[in-house]
C-alpha positions as CSV (number, residue, x, y, z in Angstrom):
1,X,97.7,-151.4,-56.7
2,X,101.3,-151.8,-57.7
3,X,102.0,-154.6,-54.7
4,X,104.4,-156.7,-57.1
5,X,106.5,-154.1,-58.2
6,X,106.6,-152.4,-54.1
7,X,107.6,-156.1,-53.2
8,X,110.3,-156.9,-55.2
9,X,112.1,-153.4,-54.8
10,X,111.7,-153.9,-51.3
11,X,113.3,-157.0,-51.0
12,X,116.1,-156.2,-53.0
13,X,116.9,-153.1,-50.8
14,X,116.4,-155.6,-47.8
15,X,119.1,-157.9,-48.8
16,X,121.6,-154.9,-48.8
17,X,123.8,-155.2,-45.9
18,X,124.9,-152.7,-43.9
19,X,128.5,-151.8,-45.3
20,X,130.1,-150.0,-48.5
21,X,128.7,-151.2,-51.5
22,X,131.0,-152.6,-54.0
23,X,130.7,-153.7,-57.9
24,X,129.7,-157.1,-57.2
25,X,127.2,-156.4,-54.6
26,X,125.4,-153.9,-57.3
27,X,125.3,-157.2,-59.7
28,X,123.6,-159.5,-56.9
29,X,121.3,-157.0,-55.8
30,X,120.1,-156.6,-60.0
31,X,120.5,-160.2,-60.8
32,X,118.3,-161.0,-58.1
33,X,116.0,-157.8,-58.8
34,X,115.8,-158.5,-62.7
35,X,113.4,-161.2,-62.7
36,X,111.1,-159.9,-60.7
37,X,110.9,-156.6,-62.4
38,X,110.0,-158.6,-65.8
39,X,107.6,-160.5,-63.9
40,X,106.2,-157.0,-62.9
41,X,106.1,-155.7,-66.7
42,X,109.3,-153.4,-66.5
43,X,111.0,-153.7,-69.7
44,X,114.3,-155.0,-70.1
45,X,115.9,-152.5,-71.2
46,X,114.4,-149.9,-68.7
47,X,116.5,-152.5,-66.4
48,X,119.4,-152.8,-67.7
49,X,119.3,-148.8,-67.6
50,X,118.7,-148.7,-64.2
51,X,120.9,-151.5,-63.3
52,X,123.8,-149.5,-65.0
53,X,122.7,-146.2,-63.5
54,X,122.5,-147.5,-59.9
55,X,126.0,-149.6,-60.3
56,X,127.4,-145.8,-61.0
57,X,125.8,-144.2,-58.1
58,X,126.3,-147.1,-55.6
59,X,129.7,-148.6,-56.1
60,X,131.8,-147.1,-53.6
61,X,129.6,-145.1,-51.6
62,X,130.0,-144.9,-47.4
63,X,127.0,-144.0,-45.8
64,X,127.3,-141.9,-42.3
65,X,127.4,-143.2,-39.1
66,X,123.5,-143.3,-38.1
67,X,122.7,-143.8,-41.5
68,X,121.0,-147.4,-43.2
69,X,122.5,-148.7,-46.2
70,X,118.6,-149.5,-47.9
71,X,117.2,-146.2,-47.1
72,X,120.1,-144.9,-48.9
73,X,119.7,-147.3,-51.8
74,X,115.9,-147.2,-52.1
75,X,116.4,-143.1,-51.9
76,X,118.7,-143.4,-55.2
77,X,115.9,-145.8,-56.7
78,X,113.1,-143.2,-55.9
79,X,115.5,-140.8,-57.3
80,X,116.4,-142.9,-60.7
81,X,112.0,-143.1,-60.9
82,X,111.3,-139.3,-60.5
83,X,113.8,-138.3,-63.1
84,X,112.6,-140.4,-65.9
85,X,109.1,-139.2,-65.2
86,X,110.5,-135.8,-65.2
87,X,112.5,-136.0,-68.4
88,X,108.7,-137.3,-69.7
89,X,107.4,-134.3,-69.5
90,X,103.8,-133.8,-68.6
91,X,100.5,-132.3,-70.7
92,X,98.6,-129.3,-69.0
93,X,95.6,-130.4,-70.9
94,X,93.3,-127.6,-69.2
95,X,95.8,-125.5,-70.4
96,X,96.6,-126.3,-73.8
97,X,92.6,-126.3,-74.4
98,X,92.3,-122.4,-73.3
99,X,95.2,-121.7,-75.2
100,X,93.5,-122.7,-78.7
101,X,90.0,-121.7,-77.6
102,X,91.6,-118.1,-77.2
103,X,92.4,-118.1,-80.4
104,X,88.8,-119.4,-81.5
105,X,90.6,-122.8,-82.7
106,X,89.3,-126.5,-81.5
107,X,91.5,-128.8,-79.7
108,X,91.9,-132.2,-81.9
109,X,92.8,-134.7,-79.6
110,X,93.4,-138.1,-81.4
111,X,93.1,-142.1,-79.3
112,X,95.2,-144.7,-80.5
113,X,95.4,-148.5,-79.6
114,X,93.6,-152.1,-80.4
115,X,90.5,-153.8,-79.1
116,X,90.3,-154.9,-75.7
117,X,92.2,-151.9,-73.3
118,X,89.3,-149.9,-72.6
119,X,89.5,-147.1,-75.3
120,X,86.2,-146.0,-76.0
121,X,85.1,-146.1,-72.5
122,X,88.5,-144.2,-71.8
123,X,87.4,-141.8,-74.7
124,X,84.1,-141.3,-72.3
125,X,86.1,-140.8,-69.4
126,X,88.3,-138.0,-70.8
127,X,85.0,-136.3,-72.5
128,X,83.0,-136.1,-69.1
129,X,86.5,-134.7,-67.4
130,X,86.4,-131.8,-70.3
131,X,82.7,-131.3,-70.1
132,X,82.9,-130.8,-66.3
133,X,86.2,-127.9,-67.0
134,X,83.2,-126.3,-69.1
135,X,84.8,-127.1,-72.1
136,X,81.9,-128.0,-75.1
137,X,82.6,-131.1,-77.2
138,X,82.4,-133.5,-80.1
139,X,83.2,-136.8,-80.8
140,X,84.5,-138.6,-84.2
141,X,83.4,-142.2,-84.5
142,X,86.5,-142.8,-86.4
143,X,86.3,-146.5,-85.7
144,X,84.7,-147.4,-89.1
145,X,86.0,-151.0,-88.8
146,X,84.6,-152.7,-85.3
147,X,81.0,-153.8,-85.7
148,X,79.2,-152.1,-83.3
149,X,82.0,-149.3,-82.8
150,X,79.9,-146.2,-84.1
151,X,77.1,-147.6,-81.6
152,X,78.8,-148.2,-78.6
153,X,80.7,-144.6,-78.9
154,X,77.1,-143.1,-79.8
155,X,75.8,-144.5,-76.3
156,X,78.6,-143.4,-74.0
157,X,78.2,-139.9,-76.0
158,X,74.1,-140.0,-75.3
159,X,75.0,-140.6,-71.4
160,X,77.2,-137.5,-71.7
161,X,74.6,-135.2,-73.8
162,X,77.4,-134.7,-76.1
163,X,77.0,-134.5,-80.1
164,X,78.4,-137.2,-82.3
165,X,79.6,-137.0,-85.8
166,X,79.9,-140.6,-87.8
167,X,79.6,-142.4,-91.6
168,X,78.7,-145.5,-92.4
169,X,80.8,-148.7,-91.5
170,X,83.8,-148.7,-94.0
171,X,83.6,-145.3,-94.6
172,X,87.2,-143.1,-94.3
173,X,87.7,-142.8,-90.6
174,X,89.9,-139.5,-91.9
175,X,86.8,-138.6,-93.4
176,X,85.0,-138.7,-90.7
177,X,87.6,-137.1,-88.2
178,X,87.6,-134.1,-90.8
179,X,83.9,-133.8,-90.7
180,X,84.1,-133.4,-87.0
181,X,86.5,-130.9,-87.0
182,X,84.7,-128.9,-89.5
183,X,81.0,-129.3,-87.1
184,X,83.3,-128.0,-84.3
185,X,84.9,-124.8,-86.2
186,X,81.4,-124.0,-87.4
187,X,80.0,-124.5,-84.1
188,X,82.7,-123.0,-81.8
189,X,83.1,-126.2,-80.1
190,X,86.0,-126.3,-78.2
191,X,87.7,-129.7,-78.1
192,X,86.9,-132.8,-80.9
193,X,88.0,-136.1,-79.8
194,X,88.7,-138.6,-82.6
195,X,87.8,-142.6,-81.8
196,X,90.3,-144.5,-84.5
197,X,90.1,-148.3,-85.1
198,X,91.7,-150.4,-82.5
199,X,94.2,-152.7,-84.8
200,X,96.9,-154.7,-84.2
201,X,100.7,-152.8,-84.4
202,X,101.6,-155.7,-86.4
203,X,99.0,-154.7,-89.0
204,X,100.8,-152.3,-91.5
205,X,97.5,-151.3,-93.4
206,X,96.0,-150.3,-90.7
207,X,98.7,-149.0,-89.2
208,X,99.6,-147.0,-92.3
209,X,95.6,-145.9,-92.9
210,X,96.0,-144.8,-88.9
211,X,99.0,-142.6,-90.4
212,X,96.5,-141.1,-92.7
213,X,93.7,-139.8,-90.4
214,X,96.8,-138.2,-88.2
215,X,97.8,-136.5,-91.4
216,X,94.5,-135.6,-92.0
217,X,93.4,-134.7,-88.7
218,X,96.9,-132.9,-87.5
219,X,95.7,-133.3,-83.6
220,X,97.0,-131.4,-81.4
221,X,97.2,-134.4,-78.5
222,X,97.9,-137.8,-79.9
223,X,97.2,-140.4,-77.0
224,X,98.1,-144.1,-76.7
225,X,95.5,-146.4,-74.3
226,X,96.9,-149.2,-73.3
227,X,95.6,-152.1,-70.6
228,X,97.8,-152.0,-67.7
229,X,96.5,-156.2,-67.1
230,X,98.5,-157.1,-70.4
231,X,102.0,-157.5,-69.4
232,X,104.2,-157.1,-72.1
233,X,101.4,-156.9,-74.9
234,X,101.2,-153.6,-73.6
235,X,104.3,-152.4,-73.9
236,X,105.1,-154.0,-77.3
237,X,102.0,-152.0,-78.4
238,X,103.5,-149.0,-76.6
239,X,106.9,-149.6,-78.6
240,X,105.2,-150.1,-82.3
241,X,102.3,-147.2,-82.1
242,X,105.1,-144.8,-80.6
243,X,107.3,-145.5,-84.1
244,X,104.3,-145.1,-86.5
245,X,102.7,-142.1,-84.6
246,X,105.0,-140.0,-82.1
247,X,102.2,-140.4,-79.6
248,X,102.2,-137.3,-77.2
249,X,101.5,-139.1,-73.9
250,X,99.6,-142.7,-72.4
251,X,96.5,-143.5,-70.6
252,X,96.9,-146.6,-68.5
253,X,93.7,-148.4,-67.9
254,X,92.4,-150.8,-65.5
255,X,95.3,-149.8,-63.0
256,X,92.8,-150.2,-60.1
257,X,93.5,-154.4,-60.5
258,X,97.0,-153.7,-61.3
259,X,99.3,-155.5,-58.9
260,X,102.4,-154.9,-60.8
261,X,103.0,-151.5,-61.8
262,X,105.6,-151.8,-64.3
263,X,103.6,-150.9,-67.4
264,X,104.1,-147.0,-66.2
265,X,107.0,-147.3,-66.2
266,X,108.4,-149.2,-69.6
267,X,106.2,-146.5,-71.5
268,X,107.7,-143.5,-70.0
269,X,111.3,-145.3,-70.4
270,X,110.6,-146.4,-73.7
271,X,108.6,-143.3,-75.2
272,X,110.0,-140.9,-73.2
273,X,106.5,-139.6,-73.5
274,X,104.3,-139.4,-69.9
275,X,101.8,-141.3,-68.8
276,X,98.7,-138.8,-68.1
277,X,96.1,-140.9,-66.9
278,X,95.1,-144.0,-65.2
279,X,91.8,-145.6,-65.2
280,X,90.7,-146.5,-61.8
281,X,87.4,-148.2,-62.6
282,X,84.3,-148.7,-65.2
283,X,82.7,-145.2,-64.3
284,X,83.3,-141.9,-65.9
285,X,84.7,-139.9,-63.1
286,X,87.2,-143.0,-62.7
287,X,90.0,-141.5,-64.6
288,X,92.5,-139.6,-62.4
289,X,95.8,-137.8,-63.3
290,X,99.2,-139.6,-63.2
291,X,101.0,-138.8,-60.4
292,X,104.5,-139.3,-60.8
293,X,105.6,-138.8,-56.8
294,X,102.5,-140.7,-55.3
295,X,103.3,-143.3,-58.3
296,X,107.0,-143.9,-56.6
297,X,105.9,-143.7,-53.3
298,X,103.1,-146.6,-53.6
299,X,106.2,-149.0,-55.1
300,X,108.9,-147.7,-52.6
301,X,107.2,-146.0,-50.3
302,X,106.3,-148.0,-46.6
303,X,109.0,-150.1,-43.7
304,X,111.2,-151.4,-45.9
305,X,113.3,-152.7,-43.5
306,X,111.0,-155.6,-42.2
């Protein structure tokens, strides 16, 4: 995974020489970096913060005798990396569930995002994860639009022995997302995930009805799925469901094909809201938590001195 991204970091550290670092030598290193960080789906302006960051750090610095001028500069990337995910923040999910099941409440959790990333498979993923902490669990078939939506969500659910509330096609997903909550308080049920539509961000109806169920719903957890293969379509739709929703955090799917690693990192700049999973495959125990250190290692970790 990630080999794009690794590559191009790498060879910009490579082409540092071995002597003090001044402003122009910041400004080749990025100019040469920039395009290959786009090709790798980082966004520009998570470069151009970087670039301005790393031009503070690294103009003027002398590096010891016995010391390499790369390993300096990739350590003040790796740095840069691990304190944007930081200032994301992270979601003790576990946590946050035992915390409203001690008070007898359920856990709302709410997916956003358009046809095509993965969702309701993603929405499977995270409800076999929960089932297997021992929490119990309901799904919404929110997704009142898709043909086919309410059935494919039914399935996963009926592979996971877990119960399923839905309407008719057309039918108020908020509706249906309230319905779910109420089977869940009545039930003790612990956590309800909610399946929404996936529409387009440039769609402000459905946008706007998407506004409604969270109103409606008041999750506790709103999370974005986005397709780590889609480039900047990702991010875009990062950007746009961020300003209508506040999302609380990203699931990146489809990571385990991902050569070039940038999508993690535009959300997190861009959001400033984590990533918390990444798909790693089609089957339900293929969803593992985002790592933020093994992340930056896998793109800057390895000889990069070559």
């Amino acid at each position: 995974m990630f080999d794009k991204l690794k590559k191009s970091l790498s060879n910009a550290v490579k082409s540092i020489g071995e002597k003090e670092l001044n402003e122009k030598d910041i400004d080749k290193i990025f100019s040469d970096l920039q395009i290959s960080l786009l090709e790798s789906d980082v966004a520009q302006e998570a470069i151009d913060d970087l670039a301005e960051r790393m031009k503070k750090e690294l103009v003027g610095q002398k590096v010891e005798k016995g010391d390499k001028m790369q390993q300096f500069v990739k350590n003040k990337l790796e740095e840069y990396l691990l304190q944007m995910f930081e200032k994301a923040g992270t979601v003790n999910l576990v946590a946050n569930i035992n915390t409203k099941k001690a008070r007898k409440e359920p856990y709302i959790i709410v997916f956003l995002g358009i046809n095509g990333t993965g969702k309701t498979t993603t929405i499977a993923k995270v409800a076999n994860m929960l089932k297997k902490n021992s929490f119990s669990l309901v799904i919404a078939a929110g997704d009142t639009h898709r043909a086919g939506a309410i059935e494919q969500i039914s399935q996963h659910a009926a592979n996971l022995s877990i119960k399923v509330i839905a309407q008719r096609y057309g039918a108020d997903p908020a509706a249906v997302g309230r319905d779910a909550i109420l089977h869940a308080k009545s039930n003790r049920i612990d956590v309800v995930l909610v399946d929404t539509a996936g529409r387009m961000q440039t769609s402000k109806n459905l946008m706007d009805e998407m506004g409604k169920i969270i109103r409606v719903v008041n999750p506790d957890l709103k999370i974005f799925i986005g397709d780590s293969l889609a480039g900047n379509d990702t991010i875009n739709q990062a950007r746009e469901f961020f300003q209508y929703t506040k999302f609380d955090g990203a699931i990146l799917t489809k990571t385990d094909a991902d050569v070039k690693g940038g999508a993690a990192i535009s959300i997190a700049h861009i959001t400033g809201k984590p990533v918390l999973y990444l798909g790693v495959g089609q089957g339900y125990d293929d969803l593992v938590p985002f790592d933020a250190k093994s992340f930056v290692n896998s793109i800057l970790g390895g000889n990069i001195e070559g």
